[in-house]
C-alpha positions in Angstrom: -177.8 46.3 -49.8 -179.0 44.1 -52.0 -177.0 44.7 -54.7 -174.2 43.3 -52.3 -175.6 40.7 -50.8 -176.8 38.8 -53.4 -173.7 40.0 -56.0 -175.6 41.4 -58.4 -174.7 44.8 -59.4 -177.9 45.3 -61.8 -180.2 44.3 -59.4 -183.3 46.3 -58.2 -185.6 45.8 -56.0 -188.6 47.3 -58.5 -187.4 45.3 -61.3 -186.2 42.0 -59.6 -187.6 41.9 -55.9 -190.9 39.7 -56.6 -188.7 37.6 -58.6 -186.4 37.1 -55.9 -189.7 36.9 -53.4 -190.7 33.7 -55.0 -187.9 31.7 -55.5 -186.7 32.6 -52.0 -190.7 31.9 -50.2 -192.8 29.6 -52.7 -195.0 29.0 -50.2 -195.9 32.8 -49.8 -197.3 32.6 -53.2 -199.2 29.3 -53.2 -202.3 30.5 -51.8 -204.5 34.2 -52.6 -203.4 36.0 -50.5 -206.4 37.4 -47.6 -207.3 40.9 -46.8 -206.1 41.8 -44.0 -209.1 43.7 -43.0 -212.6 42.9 -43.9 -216.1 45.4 -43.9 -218.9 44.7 -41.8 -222.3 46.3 -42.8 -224.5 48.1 -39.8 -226.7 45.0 -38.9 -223.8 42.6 -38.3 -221.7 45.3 -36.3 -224.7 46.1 -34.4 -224.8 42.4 -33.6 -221.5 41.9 -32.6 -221.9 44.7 -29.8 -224.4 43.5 -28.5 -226.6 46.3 -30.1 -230.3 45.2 -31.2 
């Protein structure tokens, strides 16, 4: 699909994709990106129930 779209026969996303990523959305890349998910020990959890 991409190959046709953008008119580039040679083109893969493996090879060229990120490329293409940041020229297309700069601002994607500006920052670190944030995990998405973050790990809480037992105490905090236990605090955020409402557990003592």
């Amino acid at each position: 699909m991409f190959r046709k779209l953008l008119r580039k026969p040679g083109f893969t996303w493996s090879e060229h994709g990120e490329a293409l990523l940041r020229r297309r959305k700069p601002w994607y890349y500006a920052n670190e990106p944030r995990p998405g998910v973050s790990v809480i020990g037992d105490r905090l959890g236990a605090l955020l129930t409402g557990r003592r």
